[in-house]
C-alpha positions in Angstrom: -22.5 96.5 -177.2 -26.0 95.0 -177.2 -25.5 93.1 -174.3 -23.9 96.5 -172.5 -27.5 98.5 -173.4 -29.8 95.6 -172.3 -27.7 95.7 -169.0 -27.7 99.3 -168.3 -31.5 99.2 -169.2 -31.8 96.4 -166.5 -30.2 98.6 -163.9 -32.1 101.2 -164.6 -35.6 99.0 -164.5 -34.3 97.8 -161.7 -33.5 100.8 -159.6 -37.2 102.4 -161.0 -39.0 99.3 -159.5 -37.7 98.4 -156.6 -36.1 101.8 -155.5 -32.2 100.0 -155.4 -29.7 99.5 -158.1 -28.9 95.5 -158.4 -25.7 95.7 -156.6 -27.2 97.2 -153.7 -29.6 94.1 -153.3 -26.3 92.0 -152.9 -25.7 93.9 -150.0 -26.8 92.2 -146.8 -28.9 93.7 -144.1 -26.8 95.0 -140.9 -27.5 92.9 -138.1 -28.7 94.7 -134.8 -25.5 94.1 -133.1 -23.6 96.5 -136.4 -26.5 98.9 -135.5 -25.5 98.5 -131.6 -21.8 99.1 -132.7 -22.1 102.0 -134.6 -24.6 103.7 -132.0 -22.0 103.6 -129.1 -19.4 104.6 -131.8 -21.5 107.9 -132.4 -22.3 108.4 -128.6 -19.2 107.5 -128.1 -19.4 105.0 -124.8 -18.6 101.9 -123.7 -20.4 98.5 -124.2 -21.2 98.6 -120.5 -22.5 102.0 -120.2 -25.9 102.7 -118.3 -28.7 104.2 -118.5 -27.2 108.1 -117.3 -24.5 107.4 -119.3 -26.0 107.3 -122.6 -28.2 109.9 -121.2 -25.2 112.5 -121.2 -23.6 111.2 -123.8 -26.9 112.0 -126.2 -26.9 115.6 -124.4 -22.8 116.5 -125.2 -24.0 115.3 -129.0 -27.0 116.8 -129.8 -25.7 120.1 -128.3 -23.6 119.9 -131.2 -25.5 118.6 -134.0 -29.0 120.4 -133.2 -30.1 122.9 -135.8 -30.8 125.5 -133.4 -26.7 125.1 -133.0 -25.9 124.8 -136.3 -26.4 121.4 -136.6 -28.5 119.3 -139.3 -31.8 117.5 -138.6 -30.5 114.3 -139.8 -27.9 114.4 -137.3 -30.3 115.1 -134.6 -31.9 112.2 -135.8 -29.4 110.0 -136.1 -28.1 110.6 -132.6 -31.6 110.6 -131.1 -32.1 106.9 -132.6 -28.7 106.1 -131.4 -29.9 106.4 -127.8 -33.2 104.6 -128.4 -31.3 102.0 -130.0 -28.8 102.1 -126.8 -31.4 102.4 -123.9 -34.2 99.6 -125.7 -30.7 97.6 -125.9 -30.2 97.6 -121.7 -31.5 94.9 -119.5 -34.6 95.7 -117.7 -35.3 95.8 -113.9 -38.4 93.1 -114.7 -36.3 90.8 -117.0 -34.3 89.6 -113.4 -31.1 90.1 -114.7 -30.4 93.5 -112.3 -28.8 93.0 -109.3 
């Protein structure tokens, strides 16, 4: 029972200090490509979608998710950093790999 106190005491240091309980330390980081994944996921397009693309797929989302529509502002955020994340993601004209 000791043991179980000194433990939950732990946690609870733990979670005070760092701002995470242990286990979520365990946890590893998602990678950029999981972050890539789940932003086409949201936006709902394709791994080879372009620029205009994303571009309407953020505008049929946030006309659903914007507060002004209902929506929530973390959802407005989450899609708007969806699309950064998508368009920062596409090749640009100066790297030479455009036709």
């Amino acid at each position: 029972m000791k043991y179980l106190l000194i433990l939950a005491v732990a946690c609870i240091f733990c979670r005070w200090a760092i701002g995470k309980w242990p286990w979520e330390l365990l946890r590893s980081a998602p990678t950029r490509s999981q972050a890539v994944f789940r932003a086409r996921k949201l936006l709902g397009v394709e791994a080879g979608a372009g620029r205009e693309e994303i571009i309407a797929a953020h505008r049929r989302l946030t006309t659903l998710v914007h507060p002004d529509k209902g929506g929530t502002t973390a959802a407005m955020q989450e899609a708007n950093a969806a699309r950064d994340l998508l368009l920062d993601d596409l090749p640009h004209p100066s790297d030479g790999s455009l036709p």
